[in-house]
PDB file of N, CA, C, O and CB in Angstrom:
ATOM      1  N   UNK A   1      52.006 173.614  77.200  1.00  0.00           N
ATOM      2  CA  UNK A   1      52.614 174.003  78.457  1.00  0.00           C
ATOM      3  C   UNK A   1      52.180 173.014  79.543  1.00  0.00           C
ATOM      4  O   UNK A   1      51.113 172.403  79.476  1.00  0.00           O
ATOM      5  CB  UNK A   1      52.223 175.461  78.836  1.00  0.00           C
ATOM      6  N   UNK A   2      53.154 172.869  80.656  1.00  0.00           N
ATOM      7  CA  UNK A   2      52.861 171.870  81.658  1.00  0.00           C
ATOM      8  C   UNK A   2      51.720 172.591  82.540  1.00  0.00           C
ATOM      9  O   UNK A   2      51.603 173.812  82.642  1.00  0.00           O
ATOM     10  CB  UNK A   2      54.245 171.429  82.538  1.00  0.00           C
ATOM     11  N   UNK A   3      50.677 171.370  83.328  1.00  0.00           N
ATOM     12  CA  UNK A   3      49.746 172.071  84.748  1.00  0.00           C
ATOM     13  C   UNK A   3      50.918 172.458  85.377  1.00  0.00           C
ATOM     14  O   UNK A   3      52.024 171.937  85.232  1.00  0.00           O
ATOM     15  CB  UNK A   3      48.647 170.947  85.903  1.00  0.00           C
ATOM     16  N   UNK A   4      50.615 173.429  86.107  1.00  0.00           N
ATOM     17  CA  UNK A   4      51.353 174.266  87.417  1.00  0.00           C
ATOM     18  C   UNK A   4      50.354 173.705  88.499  1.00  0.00           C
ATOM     19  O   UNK A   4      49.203 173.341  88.256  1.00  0.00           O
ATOM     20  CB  UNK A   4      51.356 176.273  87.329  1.00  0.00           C
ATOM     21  N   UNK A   5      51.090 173.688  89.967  1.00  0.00           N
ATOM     22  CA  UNK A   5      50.493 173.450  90.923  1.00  0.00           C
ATOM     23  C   UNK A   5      50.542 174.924  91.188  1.00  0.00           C
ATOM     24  O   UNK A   5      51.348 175.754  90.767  1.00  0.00           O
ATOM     25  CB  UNK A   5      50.985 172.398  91.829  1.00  0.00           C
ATOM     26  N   UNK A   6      49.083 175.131  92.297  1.00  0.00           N
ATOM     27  CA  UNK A   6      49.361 176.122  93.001  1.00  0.00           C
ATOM     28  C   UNK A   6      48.354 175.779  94.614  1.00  0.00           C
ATOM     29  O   UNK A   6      47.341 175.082  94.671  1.00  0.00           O
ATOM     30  CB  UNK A   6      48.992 177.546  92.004  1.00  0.00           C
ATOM     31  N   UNK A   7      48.947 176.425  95.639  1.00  0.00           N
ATOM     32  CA  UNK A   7      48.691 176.606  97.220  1.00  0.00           C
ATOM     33  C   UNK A   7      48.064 177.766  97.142  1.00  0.00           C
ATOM     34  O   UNK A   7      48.433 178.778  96.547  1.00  0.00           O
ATOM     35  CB  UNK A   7      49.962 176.670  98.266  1.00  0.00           C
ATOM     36  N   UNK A   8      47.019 177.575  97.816  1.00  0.00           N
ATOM     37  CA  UNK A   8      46.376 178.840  98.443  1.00  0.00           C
ATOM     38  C   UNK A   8      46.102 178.416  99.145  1.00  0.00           C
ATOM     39  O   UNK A   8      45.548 177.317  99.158  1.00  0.00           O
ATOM     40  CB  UNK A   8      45.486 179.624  98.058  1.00  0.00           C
ATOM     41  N   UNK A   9      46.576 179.637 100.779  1.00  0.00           N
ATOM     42  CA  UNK A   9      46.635 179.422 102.305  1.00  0.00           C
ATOM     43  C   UNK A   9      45.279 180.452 102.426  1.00  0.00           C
ATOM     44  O   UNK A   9      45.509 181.624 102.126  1.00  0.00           O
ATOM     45  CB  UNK A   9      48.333 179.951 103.240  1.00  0.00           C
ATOM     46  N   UNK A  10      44.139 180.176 102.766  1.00  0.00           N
ATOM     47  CA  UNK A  10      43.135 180.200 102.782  1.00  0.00           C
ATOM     48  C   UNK A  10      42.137 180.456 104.490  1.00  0.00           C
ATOM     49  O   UNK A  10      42.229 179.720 105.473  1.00  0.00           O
ATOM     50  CB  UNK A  10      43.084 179.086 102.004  1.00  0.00           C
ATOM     51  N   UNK A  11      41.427 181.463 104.385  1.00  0.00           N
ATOM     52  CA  UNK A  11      41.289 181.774 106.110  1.00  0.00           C
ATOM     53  C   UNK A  11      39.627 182.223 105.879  1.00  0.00           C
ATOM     54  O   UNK A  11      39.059 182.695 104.895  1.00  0.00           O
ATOM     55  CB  UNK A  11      42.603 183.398 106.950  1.00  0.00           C
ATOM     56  N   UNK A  12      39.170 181.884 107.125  1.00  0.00           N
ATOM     57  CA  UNK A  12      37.767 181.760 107.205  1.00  0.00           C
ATOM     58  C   UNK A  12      36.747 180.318 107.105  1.00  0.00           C
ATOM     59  O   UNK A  12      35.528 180.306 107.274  1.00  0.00           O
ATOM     60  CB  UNK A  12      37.447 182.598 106.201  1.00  0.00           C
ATOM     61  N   UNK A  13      37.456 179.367 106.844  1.00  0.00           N
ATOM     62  CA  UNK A  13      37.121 178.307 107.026  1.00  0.00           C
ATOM     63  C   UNK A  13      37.335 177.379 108.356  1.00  0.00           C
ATOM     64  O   UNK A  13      38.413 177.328 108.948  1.00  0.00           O
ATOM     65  CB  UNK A  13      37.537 177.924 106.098  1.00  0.00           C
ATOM     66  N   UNK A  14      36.129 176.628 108.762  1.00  0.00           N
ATOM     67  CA  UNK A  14      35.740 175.997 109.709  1.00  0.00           C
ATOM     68  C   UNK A  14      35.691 174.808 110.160  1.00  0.00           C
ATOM     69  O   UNK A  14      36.177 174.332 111.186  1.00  0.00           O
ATOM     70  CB  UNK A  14      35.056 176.206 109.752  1.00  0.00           C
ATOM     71  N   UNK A  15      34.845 174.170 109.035  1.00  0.00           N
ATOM     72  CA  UNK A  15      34.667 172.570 108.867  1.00  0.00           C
ATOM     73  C   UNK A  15      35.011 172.936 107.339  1.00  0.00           C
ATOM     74  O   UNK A  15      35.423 173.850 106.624  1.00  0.00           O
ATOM     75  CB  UNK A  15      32.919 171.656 109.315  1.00  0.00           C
ATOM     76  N   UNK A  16      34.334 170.921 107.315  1.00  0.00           N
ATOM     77  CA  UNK A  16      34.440 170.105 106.188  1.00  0.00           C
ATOM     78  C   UNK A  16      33.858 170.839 104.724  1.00  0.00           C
ATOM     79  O   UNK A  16      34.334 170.985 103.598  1.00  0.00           O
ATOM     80  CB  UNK A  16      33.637 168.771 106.572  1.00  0.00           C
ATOM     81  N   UNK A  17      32.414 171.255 105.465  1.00  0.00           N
ATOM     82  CA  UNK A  17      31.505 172.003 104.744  1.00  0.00           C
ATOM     83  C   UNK A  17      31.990 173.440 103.810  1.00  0.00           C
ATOM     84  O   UNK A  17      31.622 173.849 102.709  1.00  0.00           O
ATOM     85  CB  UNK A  17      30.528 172.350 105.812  1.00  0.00           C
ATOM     86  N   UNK A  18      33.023 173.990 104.853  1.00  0.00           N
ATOM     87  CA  UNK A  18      33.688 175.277 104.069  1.00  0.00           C
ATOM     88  C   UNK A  18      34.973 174.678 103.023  1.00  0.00           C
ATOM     89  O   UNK A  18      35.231 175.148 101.915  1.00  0.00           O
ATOM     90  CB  UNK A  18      34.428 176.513 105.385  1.00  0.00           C
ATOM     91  N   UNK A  19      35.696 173.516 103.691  1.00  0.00           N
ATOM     92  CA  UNK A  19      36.207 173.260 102.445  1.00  0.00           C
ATOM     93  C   UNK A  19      35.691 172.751 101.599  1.00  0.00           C
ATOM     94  O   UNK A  19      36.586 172.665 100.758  1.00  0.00           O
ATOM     95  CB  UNK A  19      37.019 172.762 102.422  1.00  0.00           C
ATOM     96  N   UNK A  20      34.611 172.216 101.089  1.00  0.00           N
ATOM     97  CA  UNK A  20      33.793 171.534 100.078  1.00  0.00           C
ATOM     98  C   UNK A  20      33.335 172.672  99.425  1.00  0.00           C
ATOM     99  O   UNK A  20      33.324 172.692  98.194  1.00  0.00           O
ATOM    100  CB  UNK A  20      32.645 170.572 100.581  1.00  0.00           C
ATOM    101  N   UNK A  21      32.991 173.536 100.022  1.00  0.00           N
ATOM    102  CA  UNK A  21      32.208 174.970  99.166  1.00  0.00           C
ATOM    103  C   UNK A  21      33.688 175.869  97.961  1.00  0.00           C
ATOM    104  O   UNK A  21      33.907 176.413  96.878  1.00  0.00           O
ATOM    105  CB  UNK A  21      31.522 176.587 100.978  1.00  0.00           C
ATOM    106  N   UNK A  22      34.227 175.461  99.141  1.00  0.00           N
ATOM    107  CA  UNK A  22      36.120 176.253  98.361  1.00  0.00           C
ATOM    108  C   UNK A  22      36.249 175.321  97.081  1.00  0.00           C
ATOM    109  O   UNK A  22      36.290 175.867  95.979  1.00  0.00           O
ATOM    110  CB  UNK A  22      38.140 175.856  99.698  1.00  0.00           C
ATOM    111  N   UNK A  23      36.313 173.960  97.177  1.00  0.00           N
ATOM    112  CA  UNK A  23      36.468 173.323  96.219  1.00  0.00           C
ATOM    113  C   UNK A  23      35.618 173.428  95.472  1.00  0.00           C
ATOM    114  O   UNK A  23      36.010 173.497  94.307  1.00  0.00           O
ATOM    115  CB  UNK A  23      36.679 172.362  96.384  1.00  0.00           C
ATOM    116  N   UNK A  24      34.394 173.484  95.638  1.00  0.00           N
ATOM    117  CA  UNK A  24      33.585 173.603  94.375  1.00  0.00           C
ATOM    118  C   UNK A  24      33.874 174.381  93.707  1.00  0.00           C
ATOM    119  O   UNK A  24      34.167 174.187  92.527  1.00  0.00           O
ATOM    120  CB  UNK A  24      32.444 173.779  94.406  1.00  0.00           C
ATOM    121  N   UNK A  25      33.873 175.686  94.384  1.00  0.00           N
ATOM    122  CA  UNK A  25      33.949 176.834  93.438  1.00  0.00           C
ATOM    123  C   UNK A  25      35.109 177.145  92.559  1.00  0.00           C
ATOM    124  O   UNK A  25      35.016 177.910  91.599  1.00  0.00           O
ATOM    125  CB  UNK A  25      33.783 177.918  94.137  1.00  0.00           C
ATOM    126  N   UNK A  26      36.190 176.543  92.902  1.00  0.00           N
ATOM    127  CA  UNK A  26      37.646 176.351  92.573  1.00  0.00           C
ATOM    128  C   UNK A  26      37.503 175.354  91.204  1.00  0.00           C
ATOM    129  O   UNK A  26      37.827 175.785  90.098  1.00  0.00           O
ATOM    130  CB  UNK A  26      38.587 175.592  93.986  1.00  0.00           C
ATOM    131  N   UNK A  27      37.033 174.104  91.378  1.00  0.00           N
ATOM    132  CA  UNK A  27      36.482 173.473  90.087  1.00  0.00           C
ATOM    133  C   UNK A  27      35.692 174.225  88.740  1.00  0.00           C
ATOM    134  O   UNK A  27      35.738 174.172  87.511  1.00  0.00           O
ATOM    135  CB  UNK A  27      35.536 172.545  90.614  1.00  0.00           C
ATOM    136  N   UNK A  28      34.906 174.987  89.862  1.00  0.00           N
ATOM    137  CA  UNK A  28      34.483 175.794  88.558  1.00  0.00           C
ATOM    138  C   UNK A  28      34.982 176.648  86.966  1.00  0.00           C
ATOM    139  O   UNK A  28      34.476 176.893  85.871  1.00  0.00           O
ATOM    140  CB  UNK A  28      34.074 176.562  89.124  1.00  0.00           C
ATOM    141  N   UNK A  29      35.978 176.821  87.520  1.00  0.00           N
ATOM    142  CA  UNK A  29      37.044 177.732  86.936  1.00  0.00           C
ATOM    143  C   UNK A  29      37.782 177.045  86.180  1.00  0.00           C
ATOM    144  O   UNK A  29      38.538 176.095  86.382  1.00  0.00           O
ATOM    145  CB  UNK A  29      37.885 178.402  87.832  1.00  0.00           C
ATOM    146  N   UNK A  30      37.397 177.798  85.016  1.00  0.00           N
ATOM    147  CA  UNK A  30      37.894 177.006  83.396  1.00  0.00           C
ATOM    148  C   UNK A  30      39.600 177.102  83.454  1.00  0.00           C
ATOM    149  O   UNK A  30      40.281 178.123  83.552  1.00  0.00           O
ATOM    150  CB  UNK A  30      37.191 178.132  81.629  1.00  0.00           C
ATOM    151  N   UNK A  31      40.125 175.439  83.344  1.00  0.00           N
ATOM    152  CA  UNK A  31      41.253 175.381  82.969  1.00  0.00           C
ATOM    153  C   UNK A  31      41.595 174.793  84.498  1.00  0.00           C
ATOM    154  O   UNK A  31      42.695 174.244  84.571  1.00  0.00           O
ATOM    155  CB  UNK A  31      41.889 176.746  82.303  1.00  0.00           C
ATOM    156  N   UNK A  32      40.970 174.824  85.474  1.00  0.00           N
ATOM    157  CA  UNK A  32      41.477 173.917  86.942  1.00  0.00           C
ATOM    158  C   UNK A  32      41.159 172.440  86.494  1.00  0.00           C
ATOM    159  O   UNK A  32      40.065 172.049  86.088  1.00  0.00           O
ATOM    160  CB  UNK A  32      40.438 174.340  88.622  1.00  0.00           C
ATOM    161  N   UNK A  33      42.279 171.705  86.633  1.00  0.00           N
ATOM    162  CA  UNK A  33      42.539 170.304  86.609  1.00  0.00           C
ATOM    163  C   UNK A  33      41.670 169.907  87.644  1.00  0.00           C
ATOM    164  O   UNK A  33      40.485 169.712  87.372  1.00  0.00           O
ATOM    165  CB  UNK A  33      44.007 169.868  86.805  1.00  0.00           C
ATOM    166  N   UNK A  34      42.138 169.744  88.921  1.00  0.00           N
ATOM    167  CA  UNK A  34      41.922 168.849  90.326  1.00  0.00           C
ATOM    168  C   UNK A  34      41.828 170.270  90.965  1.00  0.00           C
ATOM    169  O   UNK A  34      42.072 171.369  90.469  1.00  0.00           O
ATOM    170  CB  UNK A  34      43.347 167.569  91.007  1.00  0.00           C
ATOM    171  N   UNK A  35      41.311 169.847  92.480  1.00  0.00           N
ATOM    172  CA  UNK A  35      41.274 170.390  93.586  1.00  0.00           C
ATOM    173  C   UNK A  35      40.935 170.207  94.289  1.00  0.00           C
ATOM    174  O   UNK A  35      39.772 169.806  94.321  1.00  0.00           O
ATOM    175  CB  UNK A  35      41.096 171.001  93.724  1.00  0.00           C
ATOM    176  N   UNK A  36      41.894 170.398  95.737  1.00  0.00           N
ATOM    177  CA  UNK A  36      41.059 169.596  96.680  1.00  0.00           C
ATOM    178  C   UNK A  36      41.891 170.409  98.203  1.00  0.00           C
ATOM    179  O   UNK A  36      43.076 170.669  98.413  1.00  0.00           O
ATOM    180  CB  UNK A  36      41.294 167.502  96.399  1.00  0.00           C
ATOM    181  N   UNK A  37      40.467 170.654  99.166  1.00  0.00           N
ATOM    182  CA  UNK A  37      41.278 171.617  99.848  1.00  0.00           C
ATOM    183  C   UNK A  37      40.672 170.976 101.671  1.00  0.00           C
ATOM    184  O   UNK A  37      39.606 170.406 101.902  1.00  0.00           O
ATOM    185  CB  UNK A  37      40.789 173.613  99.213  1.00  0.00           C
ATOM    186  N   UNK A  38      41.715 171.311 102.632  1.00  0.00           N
ATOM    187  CA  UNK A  38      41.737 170.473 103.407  1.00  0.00           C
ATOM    188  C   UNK A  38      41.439 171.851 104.514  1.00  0.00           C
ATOM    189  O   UNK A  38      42.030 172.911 104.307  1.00  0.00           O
ATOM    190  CB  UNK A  38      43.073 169.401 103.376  1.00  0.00           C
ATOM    191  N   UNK A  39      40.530 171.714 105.616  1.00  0.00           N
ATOM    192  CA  UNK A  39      39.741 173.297 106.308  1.00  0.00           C
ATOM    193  C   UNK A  39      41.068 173.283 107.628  1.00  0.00           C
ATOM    194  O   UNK A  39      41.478 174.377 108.016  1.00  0.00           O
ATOM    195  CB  UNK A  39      37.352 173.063 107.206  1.00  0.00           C
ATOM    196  N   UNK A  40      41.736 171.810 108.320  1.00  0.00           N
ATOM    197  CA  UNK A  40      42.518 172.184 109.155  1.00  0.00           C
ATOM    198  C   UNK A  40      43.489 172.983 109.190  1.00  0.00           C
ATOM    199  O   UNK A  40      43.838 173.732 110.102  1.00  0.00           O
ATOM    200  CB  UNK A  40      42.818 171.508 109.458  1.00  0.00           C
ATOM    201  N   UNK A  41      44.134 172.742 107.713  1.00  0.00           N
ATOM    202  CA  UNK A  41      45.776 173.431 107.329  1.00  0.00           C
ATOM    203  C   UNK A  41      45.230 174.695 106.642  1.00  0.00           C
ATOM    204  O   UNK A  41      46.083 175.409 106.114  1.00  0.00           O
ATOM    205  CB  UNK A  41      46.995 172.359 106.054  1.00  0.00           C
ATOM    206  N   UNK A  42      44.104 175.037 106.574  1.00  0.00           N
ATOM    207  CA  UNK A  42      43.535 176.217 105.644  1.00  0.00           C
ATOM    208  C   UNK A  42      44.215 176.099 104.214  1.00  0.00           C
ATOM    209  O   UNK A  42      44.602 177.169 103.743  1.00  0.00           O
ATOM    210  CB  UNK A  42      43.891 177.792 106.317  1.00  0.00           C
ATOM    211  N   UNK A  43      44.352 175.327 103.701  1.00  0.00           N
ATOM    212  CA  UNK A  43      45.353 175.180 102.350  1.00  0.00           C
ATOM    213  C   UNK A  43      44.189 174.301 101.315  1.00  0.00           C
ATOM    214  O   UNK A  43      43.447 173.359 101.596  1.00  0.00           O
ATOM    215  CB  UNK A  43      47.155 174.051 102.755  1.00  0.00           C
ATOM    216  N   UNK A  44      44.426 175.166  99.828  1.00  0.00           N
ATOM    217  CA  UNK A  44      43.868 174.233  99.304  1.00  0.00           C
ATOM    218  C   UNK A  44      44.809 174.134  97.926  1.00  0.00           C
ATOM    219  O   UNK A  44      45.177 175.107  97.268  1.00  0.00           O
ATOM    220  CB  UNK A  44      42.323 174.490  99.209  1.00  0.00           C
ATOM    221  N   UNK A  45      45.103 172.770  97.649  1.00  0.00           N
ATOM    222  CA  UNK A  45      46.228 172.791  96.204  1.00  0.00           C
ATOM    223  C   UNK A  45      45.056 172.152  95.363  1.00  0.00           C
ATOM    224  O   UNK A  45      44.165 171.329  95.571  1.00  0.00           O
ATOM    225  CB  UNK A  45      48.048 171.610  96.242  1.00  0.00           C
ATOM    226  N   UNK A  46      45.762 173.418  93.653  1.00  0.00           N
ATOM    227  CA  UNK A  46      45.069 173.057  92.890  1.00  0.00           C
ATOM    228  C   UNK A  46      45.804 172.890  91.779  1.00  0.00           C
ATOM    229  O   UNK A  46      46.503 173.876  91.547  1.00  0.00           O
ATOM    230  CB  UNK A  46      44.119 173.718  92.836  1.00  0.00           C
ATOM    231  N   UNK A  47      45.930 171.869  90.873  1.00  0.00           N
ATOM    232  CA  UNK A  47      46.470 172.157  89.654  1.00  0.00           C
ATOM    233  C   UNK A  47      45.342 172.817  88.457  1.00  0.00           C
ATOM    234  O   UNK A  47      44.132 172.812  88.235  1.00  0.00           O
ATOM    235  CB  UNK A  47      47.118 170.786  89.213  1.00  0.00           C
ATOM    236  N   UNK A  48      46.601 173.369  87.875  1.00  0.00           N
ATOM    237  CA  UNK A  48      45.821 174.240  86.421  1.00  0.00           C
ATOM    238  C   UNK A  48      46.459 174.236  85.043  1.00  0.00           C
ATOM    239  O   UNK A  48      47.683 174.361  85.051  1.00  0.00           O
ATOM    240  CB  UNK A  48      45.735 175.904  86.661  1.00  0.00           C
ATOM    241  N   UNK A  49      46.018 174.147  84.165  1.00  0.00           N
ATOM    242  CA  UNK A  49      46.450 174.608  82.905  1.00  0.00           C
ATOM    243  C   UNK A  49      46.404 175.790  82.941  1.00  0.00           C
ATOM    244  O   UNK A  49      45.368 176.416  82.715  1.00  0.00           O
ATOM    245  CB  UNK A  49      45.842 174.206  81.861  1.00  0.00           C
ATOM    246  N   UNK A  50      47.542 176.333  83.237  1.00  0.00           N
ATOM    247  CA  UNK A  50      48.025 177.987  83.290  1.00  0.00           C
ATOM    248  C   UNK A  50      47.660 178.682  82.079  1.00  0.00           C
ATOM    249  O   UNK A  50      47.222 179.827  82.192  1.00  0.00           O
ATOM    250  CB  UNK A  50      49.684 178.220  83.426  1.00  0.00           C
ATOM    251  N   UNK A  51      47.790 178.091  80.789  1.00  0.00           N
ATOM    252  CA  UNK A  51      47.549 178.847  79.609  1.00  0.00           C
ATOM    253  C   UNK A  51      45.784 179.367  79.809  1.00  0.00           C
ATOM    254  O   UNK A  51      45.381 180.365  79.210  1.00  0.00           O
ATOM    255  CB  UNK A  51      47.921 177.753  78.127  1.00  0.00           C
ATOM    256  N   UNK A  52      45.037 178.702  80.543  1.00  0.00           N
ATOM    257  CA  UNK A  52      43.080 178.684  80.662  1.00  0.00           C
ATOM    258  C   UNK A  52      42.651 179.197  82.484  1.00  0.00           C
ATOM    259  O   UNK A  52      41.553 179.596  82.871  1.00  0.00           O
ATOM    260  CB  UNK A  52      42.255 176.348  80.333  1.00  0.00           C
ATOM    261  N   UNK A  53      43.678 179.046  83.164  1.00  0.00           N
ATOM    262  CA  UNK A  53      43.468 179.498  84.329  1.00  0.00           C
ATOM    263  C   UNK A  53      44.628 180.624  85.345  1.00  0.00           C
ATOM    264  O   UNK A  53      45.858 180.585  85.332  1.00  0.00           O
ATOM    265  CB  UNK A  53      43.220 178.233  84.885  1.00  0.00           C
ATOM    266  N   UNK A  54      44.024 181.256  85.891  1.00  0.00           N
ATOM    267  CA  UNK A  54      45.360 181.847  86.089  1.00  0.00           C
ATOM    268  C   UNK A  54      45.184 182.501  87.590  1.00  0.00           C
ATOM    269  O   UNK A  54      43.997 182.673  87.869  1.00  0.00           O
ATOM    270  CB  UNK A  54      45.772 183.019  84.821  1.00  0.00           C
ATOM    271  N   UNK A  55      46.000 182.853  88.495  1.00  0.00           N
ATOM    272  CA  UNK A  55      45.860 182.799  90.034  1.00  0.00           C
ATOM    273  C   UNK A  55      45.028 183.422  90.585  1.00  0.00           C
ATOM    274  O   UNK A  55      44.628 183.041  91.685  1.00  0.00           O
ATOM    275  CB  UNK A  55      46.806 183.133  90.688  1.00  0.00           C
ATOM    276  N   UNK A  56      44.397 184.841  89.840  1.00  0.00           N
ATOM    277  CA  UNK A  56      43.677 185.875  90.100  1.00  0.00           C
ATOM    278  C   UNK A  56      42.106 184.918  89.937  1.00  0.00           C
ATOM    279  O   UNK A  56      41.167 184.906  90.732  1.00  0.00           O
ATOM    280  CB  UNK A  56      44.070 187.287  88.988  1.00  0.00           C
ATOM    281  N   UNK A  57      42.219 184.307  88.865  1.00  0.00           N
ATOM    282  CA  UNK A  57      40.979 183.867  88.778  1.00  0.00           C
ATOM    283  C   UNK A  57      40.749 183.166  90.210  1.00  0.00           C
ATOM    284  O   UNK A  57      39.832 183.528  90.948  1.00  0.00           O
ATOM    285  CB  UNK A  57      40.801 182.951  87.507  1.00  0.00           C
ATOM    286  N   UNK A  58      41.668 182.114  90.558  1.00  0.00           N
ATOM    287  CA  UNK A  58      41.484 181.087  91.957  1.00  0.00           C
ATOM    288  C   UNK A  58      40.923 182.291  93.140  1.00  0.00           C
ATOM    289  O   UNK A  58      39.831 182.092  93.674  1.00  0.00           O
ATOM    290  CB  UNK A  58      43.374 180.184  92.577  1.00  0.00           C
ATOM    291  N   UNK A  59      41.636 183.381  93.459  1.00  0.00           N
ATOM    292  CA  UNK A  59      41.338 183.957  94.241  1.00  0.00           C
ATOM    293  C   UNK A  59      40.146 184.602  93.931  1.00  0.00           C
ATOM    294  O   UNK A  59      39.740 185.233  94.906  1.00  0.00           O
ATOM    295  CB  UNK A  59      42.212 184.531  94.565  1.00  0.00           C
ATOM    296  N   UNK A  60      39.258 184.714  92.728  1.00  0.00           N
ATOM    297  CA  UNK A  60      38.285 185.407  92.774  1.00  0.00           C
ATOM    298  C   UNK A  60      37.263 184.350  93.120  1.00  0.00           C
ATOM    299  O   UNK A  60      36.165 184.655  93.584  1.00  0.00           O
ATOM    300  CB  UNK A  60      38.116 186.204  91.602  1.00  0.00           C
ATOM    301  N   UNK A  61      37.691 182.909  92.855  1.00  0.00           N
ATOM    302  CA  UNK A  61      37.010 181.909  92.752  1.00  0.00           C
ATOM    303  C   UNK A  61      36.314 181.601  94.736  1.00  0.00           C
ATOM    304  O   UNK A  61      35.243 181.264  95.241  1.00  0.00           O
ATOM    305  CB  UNK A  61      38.173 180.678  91.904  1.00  0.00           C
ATOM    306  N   UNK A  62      37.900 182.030  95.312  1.00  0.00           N
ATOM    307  CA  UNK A  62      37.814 181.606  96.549  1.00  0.00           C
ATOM    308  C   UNK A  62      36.543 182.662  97.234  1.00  0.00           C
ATOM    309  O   UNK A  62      35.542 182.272  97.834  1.00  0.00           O
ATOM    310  CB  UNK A  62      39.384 181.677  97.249  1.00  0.00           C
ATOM    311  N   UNK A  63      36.853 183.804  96.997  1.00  0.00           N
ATOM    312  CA  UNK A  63      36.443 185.401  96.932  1.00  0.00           C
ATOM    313  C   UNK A  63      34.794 184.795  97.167  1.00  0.00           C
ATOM    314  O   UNK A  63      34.088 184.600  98.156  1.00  0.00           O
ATOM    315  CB  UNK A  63      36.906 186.517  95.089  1.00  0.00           C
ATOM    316  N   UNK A  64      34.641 184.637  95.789  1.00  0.00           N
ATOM    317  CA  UNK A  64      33.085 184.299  95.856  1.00  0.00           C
ATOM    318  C   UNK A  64      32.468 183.392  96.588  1.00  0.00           C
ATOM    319  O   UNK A  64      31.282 183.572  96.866  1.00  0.00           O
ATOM    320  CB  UNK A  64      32.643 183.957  94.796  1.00  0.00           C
ATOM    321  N   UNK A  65      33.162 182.226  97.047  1.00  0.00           N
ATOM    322  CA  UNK A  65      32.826 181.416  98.273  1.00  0.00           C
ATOM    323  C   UNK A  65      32.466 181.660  99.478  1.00  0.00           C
ATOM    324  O   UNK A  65      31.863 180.997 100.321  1.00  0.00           O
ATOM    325  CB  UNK A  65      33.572 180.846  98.535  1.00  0.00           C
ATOM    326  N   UNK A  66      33.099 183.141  99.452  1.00  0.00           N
ATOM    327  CA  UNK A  66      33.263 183.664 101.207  1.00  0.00           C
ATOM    328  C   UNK A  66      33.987 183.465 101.746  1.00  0.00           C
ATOM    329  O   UNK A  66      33.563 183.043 102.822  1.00  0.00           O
ATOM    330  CB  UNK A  66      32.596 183.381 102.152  1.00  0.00           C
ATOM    331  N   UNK A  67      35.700 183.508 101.695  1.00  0.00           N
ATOM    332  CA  UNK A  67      36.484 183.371 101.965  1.00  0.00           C
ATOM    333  C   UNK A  67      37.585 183.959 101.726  1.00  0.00           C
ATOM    334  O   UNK A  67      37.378 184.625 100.711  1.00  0.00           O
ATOM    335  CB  UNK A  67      36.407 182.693 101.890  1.00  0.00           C
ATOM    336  N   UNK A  68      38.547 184.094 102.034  1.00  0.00           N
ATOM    337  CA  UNK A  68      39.728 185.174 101.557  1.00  0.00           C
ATOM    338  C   UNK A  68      41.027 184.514 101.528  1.00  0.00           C
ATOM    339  O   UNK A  68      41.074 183.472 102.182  1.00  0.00           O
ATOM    340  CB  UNK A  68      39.898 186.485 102.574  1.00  0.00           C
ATOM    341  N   UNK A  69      41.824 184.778 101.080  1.00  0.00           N
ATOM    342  CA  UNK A  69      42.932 184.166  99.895  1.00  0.00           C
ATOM    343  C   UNK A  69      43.879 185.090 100.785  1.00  0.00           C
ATOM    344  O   UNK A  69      43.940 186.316 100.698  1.00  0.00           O
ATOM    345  CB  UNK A  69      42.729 184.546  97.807  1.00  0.00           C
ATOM    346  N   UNK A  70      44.766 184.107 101.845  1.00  0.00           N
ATOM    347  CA  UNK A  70      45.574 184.715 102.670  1.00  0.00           C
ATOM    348  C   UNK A  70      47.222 184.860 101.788  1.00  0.00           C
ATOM    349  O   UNK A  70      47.790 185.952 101.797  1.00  0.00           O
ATOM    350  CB  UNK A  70      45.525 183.773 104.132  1.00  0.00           C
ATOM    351  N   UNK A  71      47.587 184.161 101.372  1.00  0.00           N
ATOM    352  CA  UNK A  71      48.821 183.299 100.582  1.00  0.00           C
ATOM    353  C   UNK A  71      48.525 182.770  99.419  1.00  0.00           C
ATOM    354  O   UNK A  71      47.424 182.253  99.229  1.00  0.00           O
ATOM    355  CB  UNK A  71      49.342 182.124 101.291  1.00  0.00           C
ATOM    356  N   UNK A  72      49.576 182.834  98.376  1.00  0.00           N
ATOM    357  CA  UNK A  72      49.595 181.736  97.313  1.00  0.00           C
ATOM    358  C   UNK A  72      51.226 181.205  96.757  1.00  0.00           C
ATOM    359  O   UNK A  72      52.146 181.933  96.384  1.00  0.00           O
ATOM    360  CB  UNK A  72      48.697 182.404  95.973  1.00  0.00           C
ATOM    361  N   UNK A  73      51.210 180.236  96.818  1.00  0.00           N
ATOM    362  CA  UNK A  73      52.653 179.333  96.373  1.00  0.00           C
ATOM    363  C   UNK A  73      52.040 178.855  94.913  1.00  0.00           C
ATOM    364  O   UNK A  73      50.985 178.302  94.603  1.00  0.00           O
ATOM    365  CB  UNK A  73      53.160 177.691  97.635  1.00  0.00           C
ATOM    366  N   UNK A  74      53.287 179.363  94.088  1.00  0.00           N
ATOM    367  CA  UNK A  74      53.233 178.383  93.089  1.00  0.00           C
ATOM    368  C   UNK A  74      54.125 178.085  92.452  1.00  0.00           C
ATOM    369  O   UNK A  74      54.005 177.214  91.591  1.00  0.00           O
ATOM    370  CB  UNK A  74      52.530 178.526  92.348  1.00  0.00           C
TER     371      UNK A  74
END
């Protein structure tokens, strides 16, 4: 199966520092390709191997960062 992109519009972030913490934790998560999330647009796109990752996980991923998972496009 192909990576899927997915958007998560993302709230509680400040600086640089909160998006670096989002991304980490987003990497963490078995089956995320890339990620990389930007604190101005509150958005962070990630690709995944959908068959190993799946959206609930991202948001639990975000969850645990300290942050909350306003939106998701995919």
């Amino acid at each position: 199966m192909a990576d899927k992109k997915v958007t998560l519009q993302i709230d509680g972030m400040h600086c640089g520092h909160c998006a670096a913490a989002v991304t980490d934790s987003l990497k963490k998560v078995k089956g995320v390709k890339d990620a990389e999330t930007v604190y101005t647009t509150g958005k962070s796109r990630v690709l995944i191997d959908p068959e190993m990752a799946k959206v609930d996980d991202l948001v639990k991923a975000v969850e645990d960062a300290g942050y909350t998972v306003k939106s998701v496009k995919e």
